[in-house]
DOPA-6553 format. One line per 8 residues: number of its first residue (from 1); their letters; for each residue x, z, y of N, C-alpha, C, O. Coordinates in steps of 0.1 Angstrom, whole numbers, always signed. Each point is the difference from the previous one (the first is absolute). Layout:
NUM	a	X:Z:Y:X:Z:Y:X:Z:Y:X:Z:Y | ...
//
This chain:
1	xxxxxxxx	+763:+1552:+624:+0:+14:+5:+14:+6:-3:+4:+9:+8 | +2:-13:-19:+14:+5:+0:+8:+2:+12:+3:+11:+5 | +2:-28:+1:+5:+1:+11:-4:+9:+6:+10:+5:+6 | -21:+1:-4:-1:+11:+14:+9:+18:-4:+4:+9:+8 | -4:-10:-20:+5:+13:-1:+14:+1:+1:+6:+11:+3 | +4:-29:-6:+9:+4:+3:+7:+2:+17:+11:+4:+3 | -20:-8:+5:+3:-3:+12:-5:+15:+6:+6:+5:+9 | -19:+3:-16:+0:+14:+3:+9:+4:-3:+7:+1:+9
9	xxxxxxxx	-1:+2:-22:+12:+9:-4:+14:-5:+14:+7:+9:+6 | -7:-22:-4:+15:-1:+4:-3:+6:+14:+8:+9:+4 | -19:-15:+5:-1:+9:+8:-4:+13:+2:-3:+4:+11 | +3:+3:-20:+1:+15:+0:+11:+3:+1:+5:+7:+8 | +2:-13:-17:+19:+7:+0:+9:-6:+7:+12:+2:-2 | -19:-11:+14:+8:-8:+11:-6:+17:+13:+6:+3:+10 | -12:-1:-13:-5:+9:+10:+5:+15:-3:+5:+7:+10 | -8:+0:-24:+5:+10:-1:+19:+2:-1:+8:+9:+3
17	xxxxxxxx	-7:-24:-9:+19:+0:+0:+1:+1:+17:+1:+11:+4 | -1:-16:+1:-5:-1:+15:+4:+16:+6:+12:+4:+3 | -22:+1:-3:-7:+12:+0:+20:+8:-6:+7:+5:+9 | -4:-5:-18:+11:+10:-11:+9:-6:+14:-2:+7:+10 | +10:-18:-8:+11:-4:+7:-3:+10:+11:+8:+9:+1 | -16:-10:+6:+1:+5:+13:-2:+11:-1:+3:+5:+10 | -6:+4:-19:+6:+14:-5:+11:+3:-2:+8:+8:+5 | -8:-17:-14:+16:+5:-6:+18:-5:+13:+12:+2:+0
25	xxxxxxxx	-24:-12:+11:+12:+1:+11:-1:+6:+7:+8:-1:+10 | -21:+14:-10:-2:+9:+9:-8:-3:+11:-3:+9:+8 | +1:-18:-6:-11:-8:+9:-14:+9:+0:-6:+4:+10 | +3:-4:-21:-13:+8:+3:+0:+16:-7:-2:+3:-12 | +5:+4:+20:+1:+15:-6:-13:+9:-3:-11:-4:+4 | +12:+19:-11:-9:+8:-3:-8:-6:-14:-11:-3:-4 | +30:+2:-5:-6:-3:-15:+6:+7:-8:+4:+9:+7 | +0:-5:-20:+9:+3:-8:+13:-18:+0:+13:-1:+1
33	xxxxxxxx	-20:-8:-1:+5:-12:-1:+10:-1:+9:+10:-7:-3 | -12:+14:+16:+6:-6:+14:+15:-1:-1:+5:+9:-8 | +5:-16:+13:+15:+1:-3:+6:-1:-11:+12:-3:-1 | -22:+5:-10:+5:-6:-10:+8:-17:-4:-5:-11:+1 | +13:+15:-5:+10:-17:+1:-8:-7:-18:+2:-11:-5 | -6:+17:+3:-1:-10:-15:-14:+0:+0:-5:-5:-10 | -2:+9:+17:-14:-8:+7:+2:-15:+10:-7:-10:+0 | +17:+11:+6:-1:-10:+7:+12:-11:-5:+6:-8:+6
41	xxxxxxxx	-5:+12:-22:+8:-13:-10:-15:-5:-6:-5:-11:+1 | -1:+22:-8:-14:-6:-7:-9:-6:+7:-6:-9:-6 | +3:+11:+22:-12:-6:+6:+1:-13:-2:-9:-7:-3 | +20:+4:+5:+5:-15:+5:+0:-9:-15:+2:-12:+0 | -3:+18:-11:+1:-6:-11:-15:+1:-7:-3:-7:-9 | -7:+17:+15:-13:-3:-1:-5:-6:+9:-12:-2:+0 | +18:-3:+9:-5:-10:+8:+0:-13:-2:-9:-9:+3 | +20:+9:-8:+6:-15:-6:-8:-3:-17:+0:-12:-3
49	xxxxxxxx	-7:+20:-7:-7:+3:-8:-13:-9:+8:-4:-11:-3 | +0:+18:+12:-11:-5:+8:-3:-14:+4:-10:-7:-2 | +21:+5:+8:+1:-14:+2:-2:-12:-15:-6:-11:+0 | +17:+18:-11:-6:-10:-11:-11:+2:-4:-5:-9:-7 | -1:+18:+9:-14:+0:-10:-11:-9:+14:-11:-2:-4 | +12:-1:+13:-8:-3:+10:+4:-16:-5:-8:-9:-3 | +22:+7:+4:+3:-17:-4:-8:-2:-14:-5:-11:+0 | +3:+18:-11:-2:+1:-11:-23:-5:+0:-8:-9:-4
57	xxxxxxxx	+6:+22:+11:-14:-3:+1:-6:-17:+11:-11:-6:-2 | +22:+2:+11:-2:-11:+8:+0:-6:-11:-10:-6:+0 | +20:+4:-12:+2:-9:-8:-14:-3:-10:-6:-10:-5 | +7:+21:+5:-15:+2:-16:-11:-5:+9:-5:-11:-4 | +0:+17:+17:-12:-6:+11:+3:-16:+1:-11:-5:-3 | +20:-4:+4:+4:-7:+1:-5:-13:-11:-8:-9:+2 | +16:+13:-14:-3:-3:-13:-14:+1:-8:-3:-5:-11 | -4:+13:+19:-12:+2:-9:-11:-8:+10:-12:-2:-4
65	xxxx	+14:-1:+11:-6:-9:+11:+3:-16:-3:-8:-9:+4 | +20:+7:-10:-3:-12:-4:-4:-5:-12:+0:-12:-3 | -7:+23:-8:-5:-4:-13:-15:+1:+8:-5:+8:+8 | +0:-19:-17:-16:-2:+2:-8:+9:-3:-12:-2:+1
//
């Protein structure tokens, strides 16, 4: 059950970093966020967060599947 939380967590913050970038490049407006340039430095580095914790929980799902 481990594995599963980290592959929730990473896809959460592949989606909400997601979500900050295209604010902060003004892409999606009617935020306090919008245009903001240092939203759309962070998105991309909670996105990339996301990605390791998703390689992280494949690993643990993985690993725990081959103990008996």
């Amino acid at each position: 059950m481990k594995g599963w939380s980290w592959l929730t967590a990473g896809l959460l913050c592949v989606v909400v970093g997601g979500l900050w970038t295209a604010q902060g490049l003004d892409l999606l407006g009617g935020s306090v966020m919008s245009g903001v340039t240092a939203w759309a430095v962070i998105g991309p580095i909670v996105v990339a967060a996301g990605f390791a914790m998703i390689v992280i929980g494949v690993r643990v799902r993985a690993r725990s599947k081959q103990q008996p």
